[in-house]
PATOR-419742 format. One record per residue: residue in one letter; x, y, z of N, C-alpha, C in turn. Coordinates in steps of 0.2 Angstrom, whole numbers, plus 5000, padded with zeros to 4 digits. Layout:
! residues N
aXYZXYZXYZ ...
END
This chain:
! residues 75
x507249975007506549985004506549934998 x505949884998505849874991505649884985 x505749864981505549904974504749914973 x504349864975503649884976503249964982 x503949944988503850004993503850074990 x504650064986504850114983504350154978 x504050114973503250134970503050144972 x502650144979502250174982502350234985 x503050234987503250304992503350364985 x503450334978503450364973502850404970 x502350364969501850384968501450424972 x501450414979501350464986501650534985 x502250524983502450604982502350624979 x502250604970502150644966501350674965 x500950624969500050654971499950714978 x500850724979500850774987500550754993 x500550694994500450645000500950635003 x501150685007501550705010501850645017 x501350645021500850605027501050535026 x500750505020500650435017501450415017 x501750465010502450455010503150445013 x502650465019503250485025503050395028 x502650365030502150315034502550255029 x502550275023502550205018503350215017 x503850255020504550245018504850225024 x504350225031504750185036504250115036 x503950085031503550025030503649975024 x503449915024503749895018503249835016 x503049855009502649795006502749745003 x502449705006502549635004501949604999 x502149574993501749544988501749464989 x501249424987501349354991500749324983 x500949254978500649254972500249204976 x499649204977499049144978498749124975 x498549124969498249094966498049124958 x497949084954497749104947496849054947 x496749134943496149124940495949114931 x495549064929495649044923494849054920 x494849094915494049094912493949044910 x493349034907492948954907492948944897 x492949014896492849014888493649044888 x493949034882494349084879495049044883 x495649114881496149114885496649144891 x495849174892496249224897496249214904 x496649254909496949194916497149274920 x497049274925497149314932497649284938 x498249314939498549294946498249344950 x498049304958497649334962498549344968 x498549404972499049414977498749434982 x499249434989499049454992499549504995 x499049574997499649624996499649645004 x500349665007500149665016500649725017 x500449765019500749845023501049835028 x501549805028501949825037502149865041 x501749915044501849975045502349975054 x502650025053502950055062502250055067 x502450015073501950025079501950095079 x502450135079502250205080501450245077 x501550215070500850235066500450195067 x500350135067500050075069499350095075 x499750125079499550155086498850185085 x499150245082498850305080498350295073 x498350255070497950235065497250175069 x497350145072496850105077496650155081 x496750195084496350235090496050305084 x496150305075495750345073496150425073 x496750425076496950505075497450505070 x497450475065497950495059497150505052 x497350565053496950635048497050575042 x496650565036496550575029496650615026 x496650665028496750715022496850795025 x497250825024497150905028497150955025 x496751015025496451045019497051105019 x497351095015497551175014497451245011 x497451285015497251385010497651385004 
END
C-alpha cells in the first residue's frame, strides 16, 4: 500500500467508514503532477494532479451495476 493509499484507508477508519476502508486497502491510489497554474498578478502558482482509484473488479462490478450502498444507517 502506498502512502497516499495508506492516508486514505486512514482517514476512512478514523470517520468509521468501515465499507470505504475495506474497498481502499485492496485499492491503490495513484497521483500523476499535470500541470502548474500561475496567477496573472502577484506570486502565487497552483500544481494541478491527476488522482486515479484503482479499484479490485470484485468492487468495480458491484459499483457499475449501483449495489454498493453509500451509506447504511445504524440504531
Amino acid at each position: 500500500m502506498n502512502d497516499l493509499t495508506f492516508e486514505a484507508y486512514t482517514w476512512l477508519t478514523e470517520l468509521n467508514e468501515v465499507k470505504s476502508a475495506e474497498i481502499i486497502s485492496e485499492s491503490t491510489i495513484e497521483n500523476e503532477y499535470t500541470d502548474t497554474f500561475f496567477a496573472l498578478t502577484g506570486d502565487k502558482f497552483w500544481n494541478v494532479y491527476n488522482i486515479q482509484i484503482l479499484i479490485v473488479d470484485k468492487y468495480f462490478k458491484h459499483m457499475k451495476k449501483g449495489r454498493v450502498r453509500r451509506r447504511e444507517k445504524v440504531n
